[in-house]
C-alpha positions in Angstrom: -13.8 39.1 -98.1 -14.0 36.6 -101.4 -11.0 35.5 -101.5 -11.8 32.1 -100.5 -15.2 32.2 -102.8 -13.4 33.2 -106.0 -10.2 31.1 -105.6 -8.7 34.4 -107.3 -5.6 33.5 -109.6 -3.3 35.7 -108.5 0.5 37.1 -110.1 3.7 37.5 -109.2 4.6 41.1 -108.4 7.7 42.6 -110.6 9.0 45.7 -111.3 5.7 47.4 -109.8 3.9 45.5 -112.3 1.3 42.5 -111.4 3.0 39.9 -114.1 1.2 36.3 -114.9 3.2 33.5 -114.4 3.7 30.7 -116.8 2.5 28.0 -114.6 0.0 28.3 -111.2 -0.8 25.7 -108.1 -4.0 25.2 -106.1 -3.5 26.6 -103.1 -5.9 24.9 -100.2 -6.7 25.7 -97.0 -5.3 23.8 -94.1 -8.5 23.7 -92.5 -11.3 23.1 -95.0 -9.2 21.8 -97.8 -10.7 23.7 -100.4 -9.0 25.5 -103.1 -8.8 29.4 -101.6 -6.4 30.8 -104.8 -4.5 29.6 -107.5 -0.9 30.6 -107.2 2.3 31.3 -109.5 5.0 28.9 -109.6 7.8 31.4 -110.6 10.2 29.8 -113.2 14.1 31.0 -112.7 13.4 33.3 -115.9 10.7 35.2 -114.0 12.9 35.0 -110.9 15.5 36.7 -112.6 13.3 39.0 -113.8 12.8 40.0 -110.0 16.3 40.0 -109.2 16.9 42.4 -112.2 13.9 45.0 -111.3 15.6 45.3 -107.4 18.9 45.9 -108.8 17.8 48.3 -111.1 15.6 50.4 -108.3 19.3 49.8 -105.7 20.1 53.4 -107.6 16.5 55.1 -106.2 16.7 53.8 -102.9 19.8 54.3 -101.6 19.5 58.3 -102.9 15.8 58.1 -101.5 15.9 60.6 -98.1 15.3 59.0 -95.1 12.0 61.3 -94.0 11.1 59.7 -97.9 11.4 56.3 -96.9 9.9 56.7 -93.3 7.0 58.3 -94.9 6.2 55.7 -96.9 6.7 52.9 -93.7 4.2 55.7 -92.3 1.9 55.2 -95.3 1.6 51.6 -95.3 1.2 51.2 -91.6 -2.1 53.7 -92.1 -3.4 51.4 -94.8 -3.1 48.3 -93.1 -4.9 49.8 -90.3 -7.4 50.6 -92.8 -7.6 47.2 -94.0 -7.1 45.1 -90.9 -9.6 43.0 -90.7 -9.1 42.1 -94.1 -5.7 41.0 -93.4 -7.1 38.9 -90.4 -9.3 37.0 -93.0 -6.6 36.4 -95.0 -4.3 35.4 -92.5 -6.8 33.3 -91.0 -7.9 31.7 -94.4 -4.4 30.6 -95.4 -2.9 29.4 -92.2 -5.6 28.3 -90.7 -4.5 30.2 -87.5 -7.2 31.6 -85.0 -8.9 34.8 -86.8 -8.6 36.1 -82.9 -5.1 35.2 -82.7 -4.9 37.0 -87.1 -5.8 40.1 -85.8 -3.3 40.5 -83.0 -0.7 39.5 -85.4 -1.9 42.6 -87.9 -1.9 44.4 -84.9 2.1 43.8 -84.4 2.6 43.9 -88.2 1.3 47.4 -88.4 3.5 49.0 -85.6 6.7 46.9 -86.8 6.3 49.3 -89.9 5.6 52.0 -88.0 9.1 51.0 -85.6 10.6 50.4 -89.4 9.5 54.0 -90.4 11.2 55.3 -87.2 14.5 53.6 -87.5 14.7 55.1 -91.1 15.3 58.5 -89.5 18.2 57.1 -87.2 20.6 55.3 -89.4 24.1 57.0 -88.4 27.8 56.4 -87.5 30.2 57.5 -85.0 33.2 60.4 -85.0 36.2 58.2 -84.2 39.1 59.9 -81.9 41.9 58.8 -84.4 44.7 61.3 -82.4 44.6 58.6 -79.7 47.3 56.6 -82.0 50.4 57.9 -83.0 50.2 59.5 -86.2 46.4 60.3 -86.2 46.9 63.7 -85.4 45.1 66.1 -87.4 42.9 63.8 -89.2 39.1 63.7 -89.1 37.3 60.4 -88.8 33.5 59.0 -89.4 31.6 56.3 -90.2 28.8 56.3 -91.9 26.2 53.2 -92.9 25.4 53.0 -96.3 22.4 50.2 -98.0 23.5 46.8 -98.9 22.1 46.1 -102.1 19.5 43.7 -103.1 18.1 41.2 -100.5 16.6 38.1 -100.9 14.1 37.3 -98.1 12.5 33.8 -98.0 9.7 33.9 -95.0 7.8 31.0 -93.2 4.4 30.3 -92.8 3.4 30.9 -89.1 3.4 34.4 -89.1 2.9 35.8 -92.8 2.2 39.4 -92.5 4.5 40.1 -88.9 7.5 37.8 -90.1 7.5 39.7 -93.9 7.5 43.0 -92.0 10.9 42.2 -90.2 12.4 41.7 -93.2 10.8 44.3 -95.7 10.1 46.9 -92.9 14.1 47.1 -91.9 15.4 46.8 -95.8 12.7 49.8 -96.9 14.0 52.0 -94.0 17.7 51.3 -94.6 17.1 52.1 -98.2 17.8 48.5 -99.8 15.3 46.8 -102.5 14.1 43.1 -101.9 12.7 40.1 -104.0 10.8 38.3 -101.5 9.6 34.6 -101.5 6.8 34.0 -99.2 6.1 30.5 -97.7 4.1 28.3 -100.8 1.5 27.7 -98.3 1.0 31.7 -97.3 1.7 33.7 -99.9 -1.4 35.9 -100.1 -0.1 37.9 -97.4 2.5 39.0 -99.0 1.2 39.9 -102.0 -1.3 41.5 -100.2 1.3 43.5 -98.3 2.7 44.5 -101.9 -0.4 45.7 -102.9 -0.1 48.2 -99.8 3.1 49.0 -101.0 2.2 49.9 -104.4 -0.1 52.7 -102.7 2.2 53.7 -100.4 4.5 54.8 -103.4 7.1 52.5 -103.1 9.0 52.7 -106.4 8.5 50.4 -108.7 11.0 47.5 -108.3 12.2 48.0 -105.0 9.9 45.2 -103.6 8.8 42.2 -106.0 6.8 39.0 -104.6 7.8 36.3 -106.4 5.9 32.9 -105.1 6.8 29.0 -106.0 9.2 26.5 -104.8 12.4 26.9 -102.9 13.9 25.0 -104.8 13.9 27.2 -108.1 13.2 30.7 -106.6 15.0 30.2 -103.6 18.0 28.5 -104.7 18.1 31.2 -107.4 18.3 34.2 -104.6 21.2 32.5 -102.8 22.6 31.8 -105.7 22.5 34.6 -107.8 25.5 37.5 -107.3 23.5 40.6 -107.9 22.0 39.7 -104.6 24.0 41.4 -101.3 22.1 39.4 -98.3 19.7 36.3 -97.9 17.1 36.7 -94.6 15.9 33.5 -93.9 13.1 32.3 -91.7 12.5 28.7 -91.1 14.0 25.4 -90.4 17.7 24.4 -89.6 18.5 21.9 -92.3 17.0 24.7 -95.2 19.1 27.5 -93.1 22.6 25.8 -93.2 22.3 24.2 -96.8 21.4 28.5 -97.4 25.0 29.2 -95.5 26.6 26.8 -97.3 25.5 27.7 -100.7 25.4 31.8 -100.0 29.6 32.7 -100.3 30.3 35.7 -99.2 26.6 36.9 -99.2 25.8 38.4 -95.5 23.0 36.0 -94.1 21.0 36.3 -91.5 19.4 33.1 -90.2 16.4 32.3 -88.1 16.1 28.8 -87.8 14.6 26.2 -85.6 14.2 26.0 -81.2 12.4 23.9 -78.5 12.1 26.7 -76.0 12.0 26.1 -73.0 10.6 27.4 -69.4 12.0 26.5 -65.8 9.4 27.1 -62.9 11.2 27.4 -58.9 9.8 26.3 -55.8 7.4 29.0 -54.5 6.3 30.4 -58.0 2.2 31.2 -57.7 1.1 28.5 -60.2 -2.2 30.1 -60.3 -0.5 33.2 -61.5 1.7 31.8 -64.5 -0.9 28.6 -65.7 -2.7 30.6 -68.1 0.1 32.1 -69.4 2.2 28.9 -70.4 -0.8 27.1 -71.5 -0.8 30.4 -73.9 3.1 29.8 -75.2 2.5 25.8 -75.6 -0.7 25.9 -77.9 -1.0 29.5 -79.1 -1.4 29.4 -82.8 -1.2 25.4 -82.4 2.2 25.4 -80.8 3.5 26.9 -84.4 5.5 29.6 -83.3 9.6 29.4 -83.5 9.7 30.4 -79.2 6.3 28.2 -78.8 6.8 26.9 -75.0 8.0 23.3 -75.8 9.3 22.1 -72.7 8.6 22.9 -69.3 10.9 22.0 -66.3 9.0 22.2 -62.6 10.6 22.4 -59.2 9.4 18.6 -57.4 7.9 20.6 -54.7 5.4 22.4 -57.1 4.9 19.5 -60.1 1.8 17.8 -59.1 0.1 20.7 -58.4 1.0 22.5 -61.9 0.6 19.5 -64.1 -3.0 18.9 -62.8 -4.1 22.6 -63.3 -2.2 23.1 -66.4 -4.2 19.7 -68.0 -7.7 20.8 -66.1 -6.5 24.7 -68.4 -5.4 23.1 -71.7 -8.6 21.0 -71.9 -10.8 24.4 -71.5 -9.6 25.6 -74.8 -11.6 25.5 -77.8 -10.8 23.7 -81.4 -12.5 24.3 -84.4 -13.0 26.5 -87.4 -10.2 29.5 -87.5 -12.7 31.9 -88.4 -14.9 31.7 -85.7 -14.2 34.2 -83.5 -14.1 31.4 -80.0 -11.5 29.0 -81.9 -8.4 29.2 -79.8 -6.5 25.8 -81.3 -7.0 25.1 -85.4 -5.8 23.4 -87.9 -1.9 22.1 -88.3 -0.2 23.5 -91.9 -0.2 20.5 -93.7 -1.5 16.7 -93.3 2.0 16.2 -93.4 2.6 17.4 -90.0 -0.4 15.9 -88.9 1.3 12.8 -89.5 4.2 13.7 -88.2 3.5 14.9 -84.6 1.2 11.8 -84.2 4.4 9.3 -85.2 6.7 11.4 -82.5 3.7 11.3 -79.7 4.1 7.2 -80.3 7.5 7.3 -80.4 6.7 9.3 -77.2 4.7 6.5 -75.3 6.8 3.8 -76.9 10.0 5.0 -74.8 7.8 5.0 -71.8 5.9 8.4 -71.8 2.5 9.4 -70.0 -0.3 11.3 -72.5 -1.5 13.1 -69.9 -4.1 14.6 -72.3 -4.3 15.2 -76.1 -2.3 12.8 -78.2 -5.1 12.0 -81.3 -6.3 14.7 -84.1 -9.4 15.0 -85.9 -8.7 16.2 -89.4 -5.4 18.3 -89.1 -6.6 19.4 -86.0 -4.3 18.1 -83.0 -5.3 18.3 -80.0 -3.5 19.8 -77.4 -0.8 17.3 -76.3 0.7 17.1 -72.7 3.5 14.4 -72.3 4.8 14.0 -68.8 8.0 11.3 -68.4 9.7 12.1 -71.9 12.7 10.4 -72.7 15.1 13.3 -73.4 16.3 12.0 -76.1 12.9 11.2 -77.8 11.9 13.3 -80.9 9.1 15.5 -78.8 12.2 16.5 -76.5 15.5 16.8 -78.5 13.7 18.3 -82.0 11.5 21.2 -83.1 8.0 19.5 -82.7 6.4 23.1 -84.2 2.5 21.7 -83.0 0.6 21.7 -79.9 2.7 19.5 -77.5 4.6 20.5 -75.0 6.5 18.5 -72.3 6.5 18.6 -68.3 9.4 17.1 -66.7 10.3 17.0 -62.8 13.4 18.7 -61.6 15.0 18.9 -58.2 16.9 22.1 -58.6 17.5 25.6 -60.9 20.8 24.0 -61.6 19.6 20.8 -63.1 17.1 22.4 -65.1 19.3 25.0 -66.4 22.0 21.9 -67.4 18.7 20.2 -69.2 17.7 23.3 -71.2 21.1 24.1 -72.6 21.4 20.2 -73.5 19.9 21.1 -77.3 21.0 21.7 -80.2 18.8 24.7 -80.0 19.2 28.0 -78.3 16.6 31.0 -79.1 14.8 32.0 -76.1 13.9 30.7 -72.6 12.4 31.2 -69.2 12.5 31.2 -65.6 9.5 31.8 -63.2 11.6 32.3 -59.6 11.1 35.0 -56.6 14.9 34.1 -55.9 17.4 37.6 -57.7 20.1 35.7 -57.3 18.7 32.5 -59.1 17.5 34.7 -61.9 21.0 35.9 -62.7 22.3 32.8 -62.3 19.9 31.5 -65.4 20.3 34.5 -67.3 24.4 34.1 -67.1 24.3 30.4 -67.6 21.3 29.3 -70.2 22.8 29.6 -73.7 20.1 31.2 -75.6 19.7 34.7 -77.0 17.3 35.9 -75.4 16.2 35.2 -71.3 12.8 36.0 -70.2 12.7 36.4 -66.3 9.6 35.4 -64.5 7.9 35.0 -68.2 7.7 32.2 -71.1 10.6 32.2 -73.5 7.8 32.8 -76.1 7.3 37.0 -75.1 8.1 38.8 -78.1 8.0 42.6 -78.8 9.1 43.9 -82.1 11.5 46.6 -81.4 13.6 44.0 -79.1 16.8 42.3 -80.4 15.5 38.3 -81.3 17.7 35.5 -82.6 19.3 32.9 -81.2 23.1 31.0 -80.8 23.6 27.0 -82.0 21.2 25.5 -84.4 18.4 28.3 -83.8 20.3 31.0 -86.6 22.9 33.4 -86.9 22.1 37.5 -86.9 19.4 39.6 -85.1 15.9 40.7 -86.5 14.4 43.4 -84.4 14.2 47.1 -86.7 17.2 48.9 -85.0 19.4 45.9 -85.1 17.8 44.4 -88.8 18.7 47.6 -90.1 22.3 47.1 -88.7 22.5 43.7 -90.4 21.2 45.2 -93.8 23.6 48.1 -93.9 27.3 48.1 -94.4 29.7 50.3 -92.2 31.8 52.9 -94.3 34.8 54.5 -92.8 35.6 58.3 -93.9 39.0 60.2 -92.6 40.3 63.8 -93.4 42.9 64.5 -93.3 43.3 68.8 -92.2 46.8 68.9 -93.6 
């Protein structure tokens, strides 16, 4: 891999054609701050550009055949399977996330396109009984769903290969063409990914990469009237100024959480303290369902907070491409910054560091901070970094009334041997998604994921993506 030796100047993909921007950026690696590619700023000319060349190829997709489309899903899942370590490296180089933790993300990248090729196969409608009203006698009635159009998908940074698959892997299989806009700081997987495509025989057009600031590009996609539907990955205050701006576009939003887990009296700790430490720092806590807060039964909090600090100061920091790195680099200095001003903010409002709290570089170590003040930035907001927070509760009930206080509401847990308190949660947590006797940060790709409140609007998941990027069409005959 020389990606990071050649600091390649790459292009913005248009049209099937590999088109040189007027005006490029350094892009540097989180980790080692050196310059890993130089990058296109797209100007709103060259955006349009982008626009133009998916409305155009709208005609050859939605006549495409489905066993078409799946077979080209098919054929880009076999060449990233070809390529994956590659894809790792890249992964690894840009984001600086663990190259251990890259390749399990390639890993879920390739079958979400191999999930997207299947779902391209079973796109139907219903037969409707229209004789059960009065005057729908003799008539025939269907529905069928038919592509959307054009859609602009803007994608985050945390996961840049999995995360660009939910959105490109549903649109390809529901026969819809896309102008994507990667994150600025991780766009070489996505080009990458539409280099794949190119092979796979996409046609030209019907996916174009277009790279810069959200501010010209993505404004322009939201903007812009020849584009049917905005898929948005990322933060809350970006998401709703996207609502606002979009009309009648269809939007689907994934925007921000602090998940959450609650742990019952008589859980095994041994059994679940590998596993949390896991959802708290995993890809340095960077993950939109990353275990933020942690609510434990009095009965078993000493005894989990001591094991679960003695675990989080086995793991390993370092370099993301070394194989034994298991916490990296944050994104940006920025963030850096950031998380070390809301851990202060943290101990100002009385708040124990149990471990953690300092970074070297934009490494952060892994933070535990036990006594938060609810209202505190580490508790209430998205801290998206290594920290997570383990507070003492005296019952389910409390806990449950503690988690749904948030603005937020993606995903959460419950470790409990009690049925009856696990239905309880799962009727009365309001999240989209609850995970019994598991983190709130388990994921599979085939499974409905999005969130009520702050945390978005719409489902990804294939089946139900394709859903959202299809539009229902009603046919009736009428046998008279």
């Amino acid at each position: 891999m020389t990606i990071i030796d050649k600091a390649e100047r790459k292009h913005l993909l248009i049209k099937g054609r590999w088109v040189e921007a007027k005006e490029y950026s350094p892009l540097r690696s989180p980790y080692s701050g050196e310059v890993i590619a130089e990058i296109p700023l797209a100007s709103d000319e060259e955006t349009d550009q982008a626009i133009e060349a998916a409305q155009t190829a709208a005609k050859v997709m939605a006549k495409m055949p489905a066993h078409q489309r799946a077979r080209i899903l098919e054929t880009l899942a076999r060449l990233l399977e070809e390529r994956a370590d590659e894809a790792a490296q890249i992964i690894s180089i840009e984001s600086a996330k663990p190259v251990t933790t890259a390749k399990g993300e390639v890993a879920r990248t390739i079958e979400t396109y191999k999930f997207a090729a299947e779902e391209a196969k079973r796109i139907h409608g219903e037969t409707l009984s229209l004789d059960a009203a009065q005057g729908g006698e003799n008539r025939l009635g269907y529905t069928v769903r038919e592509p959307i159009g054009v859609i602009g998908a803007i994608t985050p940074f945390n996961f840049p290969m999995n995360l660009v698959a939910h959105k490109v892997g549903p649109a390809i299989a529901a026969g819809n063409t896309m102008v994507l806009k990667p994150a600025s700081q991780t766009p070489l997987s996505s080009l990458f990914i539409g280099e794949l495509l190119q092979e796979s025989g996409l046609p030209a057009g019907a996916l174009n990469v277009v790279t810069g600031g959200g501010r010209v590009v993505g404004d322009k996609l939201v903007t812009d009237s020849r584009v049917s539907m905005i898929t948005f990955t990322g933060s809350p205050g970006v998401g709703i100024g996207i609502r606002n701006k979009a009309g009648l576009k269809r939007v689907t939003l994934e925007l921000g959480s602090n998940a959450a887990v609650i742990i019952d009296r008589g859980v095994d700790i041994d059994k679940i303290i590998s596993r949390c430490v896991s959802g708290a720092f995993s890809n340095q806590g960077q993950v939109c369902i990353s275990l933020q807060r942690i609510y434990a039964h009095e009965e078993i909090y000493d005894r989990f907070v001591e094991k679960f600090i003695e675990a989080t100061k086995l793991l390993k920091l370092g370099d993301p491409l070394d194989p034994e790195t298991e916490v990296s680099a944050l994104i940006s200095p920025n963030d850096v910054e950031r998380t070390l001003n809301w851990i202060d903010e943290a101990k100002q409002g009385g708040a124990k560091i149990a471990t953690g709290g300092i970074a070297e570089g934009n490494i952060l170590h892994p933070t535990v901070i036990l006594d938060a003040d609810p209202y505190t930035k580490v508790s209430c907001q998205e801290v998206f970094a290594p920290i997570v927070l383990i507070n003492k509760i005296q019952s389910v009930e409390q806990a449950i009334d503690m988690v749904n206080d948030s603005i937020y509401g993606l995903q959460a847990g419950i470790y409990t041997n009690d049925v009856d308190t696990a239905l309880d949660a799962a009727e009365n947590l309001q999240v989209g998604g609850v995970m019994i006797n598991d983190i709130p940060t388990f994921r599979v790709d085939n499974m409905p994921y999005g969130g009520v409140k702050e945390s978005g609007t719409g489902r990804e998941g294939l089946k139900y993506a394709v859903e959202e990027m299809t539009e229902m069409k009603l046919v009736v005959w009428n046998r008279n």
